[in-house]
C-alpha positions in Angstrom: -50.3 -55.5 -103.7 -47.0 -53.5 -103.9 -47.3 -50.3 -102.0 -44.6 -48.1 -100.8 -44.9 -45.0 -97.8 -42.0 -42.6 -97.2 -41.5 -41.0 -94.2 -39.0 -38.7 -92.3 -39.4 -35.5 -94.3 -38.8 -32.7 -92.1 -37.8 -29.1 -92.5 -33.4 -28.5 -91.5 -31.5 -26.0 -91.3 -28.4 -26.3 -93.5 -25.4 -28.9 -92.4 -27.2 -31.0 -90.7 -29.6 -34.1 -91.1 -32.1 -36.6 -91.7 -32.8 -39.8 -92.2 -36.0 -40.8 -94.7 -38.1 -44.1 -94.3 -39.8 -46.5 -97.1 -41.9 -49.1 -95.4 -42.7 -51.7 -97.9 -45.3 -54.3 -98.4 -46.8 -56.7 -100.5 -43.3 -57.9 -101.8 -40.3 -59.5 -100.5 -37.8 -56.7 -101.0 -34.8 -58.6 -101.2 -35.5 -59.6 -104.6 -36.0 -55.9 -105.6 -34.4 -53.2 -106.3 -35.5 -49.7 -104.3 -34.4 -46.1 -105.6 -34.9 -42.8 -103.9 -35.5 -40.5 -106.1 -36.4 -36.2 -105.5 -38.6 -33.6 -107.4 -37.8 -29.8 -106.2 -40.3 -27.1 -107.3 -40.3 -26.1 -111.1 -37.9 -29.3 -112.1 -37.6 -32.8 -113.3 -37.5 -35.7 -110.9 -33.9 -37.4 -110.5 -32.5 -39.9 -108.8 -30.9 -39.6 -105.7 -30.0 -43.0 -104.8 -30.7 -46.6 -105.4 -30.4 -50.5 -103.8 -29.8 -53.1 -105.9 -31.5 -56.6 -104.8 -29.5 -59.3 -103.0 -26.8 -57.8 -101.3 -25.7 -55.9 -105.2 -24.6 -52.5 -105.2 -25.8 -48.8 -104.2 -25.7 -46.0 -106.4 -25.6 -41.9 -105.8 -26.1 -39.3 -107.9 -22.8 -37.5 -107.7 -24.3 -34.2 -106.1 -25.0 -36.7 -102.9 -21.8 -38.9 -102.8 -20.2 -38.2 -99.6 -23.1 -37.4 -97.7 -25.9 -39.7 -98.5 -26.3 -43.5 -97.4 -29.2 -45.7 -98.4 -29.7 -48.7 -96.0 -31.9 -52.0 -95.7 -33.2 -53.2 -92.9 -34.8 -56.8 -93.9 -36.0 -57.7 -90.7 -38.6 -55.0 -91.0 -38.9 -54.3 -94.6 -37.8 -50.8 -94.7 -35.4 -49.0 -96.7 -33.0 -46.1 -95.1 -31.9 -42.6 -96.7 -29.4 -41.1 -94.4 -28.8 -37.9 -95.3 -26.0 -35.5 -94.0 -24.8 -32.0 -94.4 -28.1 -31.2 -95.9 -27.5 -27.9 -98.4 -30.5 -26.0 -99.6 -30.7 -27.4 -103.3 -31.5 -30.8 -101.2 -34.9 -29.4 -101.1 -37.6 -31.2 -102.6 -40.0 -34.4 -102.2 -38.2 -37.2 -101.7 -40.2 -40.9 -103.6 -39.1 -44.0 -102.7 -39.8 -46.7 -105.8 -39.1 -50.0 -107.0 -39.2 -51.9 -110.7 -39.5 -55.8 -111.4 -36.8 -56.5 -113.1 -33.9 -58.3 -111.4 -30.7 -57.3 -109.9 -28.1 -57.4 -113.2 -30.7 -55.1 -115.1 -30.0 -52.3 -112.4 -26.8 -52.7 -112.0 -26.2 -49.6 -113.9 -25.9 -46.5 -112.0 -27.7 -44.8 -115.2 -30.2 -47.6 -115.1 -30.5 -47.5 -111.4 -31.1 -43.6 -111.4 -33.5 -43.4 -113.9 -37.4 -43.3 -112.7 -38.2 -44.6 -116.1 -37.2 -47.7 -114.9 -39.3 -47.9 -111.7 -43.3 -49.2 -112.0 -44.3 -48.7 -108.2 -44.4 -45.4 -106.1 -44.5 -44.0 -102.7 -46.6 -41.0 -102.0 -43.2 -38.9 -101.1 -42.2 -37.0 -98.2 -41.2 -33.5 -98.2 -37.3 -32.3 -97.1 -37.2 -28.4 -96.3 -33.4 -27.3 -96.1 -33.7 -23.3 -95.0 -32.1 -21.0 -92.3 
């Protein structure tokens, strides 16, 4: 069974950092593709950032670029989020996720950064960016 658990959330004060977790089991992640993806209060879940399988590309919603790195670690199955000079409007829950289809279908940043395209869910840890 896929499953998916975030971790790392943390409340920061503006400029600095944090790096998010998702631990993955039940699937040999190399073969998929893993987005991050946030949900602030009162709006739509977007994407933030996203892995493609086998060594493809990473994508980042332009209001990240620049300060933002998602990672793989494939010894241990977990997927990074680096995130740096964290502003307030970074604020929200952070999901990590991941679809079945293969590499060439994400390799779209609009594909890529879309949560319609993504079957399985983590829980979601919360980022708190305040002075």
């Amino acid at each position: 069974q896929i499953h998916l658990v975030e971790s790392g959330g943390d409340l920061v004060l503006p400029g600095g950092s944090l790096r998010l977790s998702c631990t993955l089991s039940g699937f040999s992640f190399d073969y998929f593709t893993i987005g991050w993806f946030r949900q602030a209060p009162g709006k739509q879940r977007e994407g933030v950032s996203c892995t493609i399988s086998r060594g493809g590309n990473a994508y980042y919603a332009d209001s990240v670029k620049g300060r933002f790195t998602v990672s793989r670690d494939k010894d241990n199955d977990v997927v990074y989020l680096q995130m740096s000079s964290l502003k307030p409007e970074d604020t929200g829950v952070y999901y990590c996720a991941t679809g079945g289809r293969g590499p060439t279908f994400y390799n779209d940043p609009a594909i890529c950064l879309s949560s319609a395209e993504y079957n399985y869910w983590g829980q979601g840890t919360q980022v708190v960016v305040s002075a």
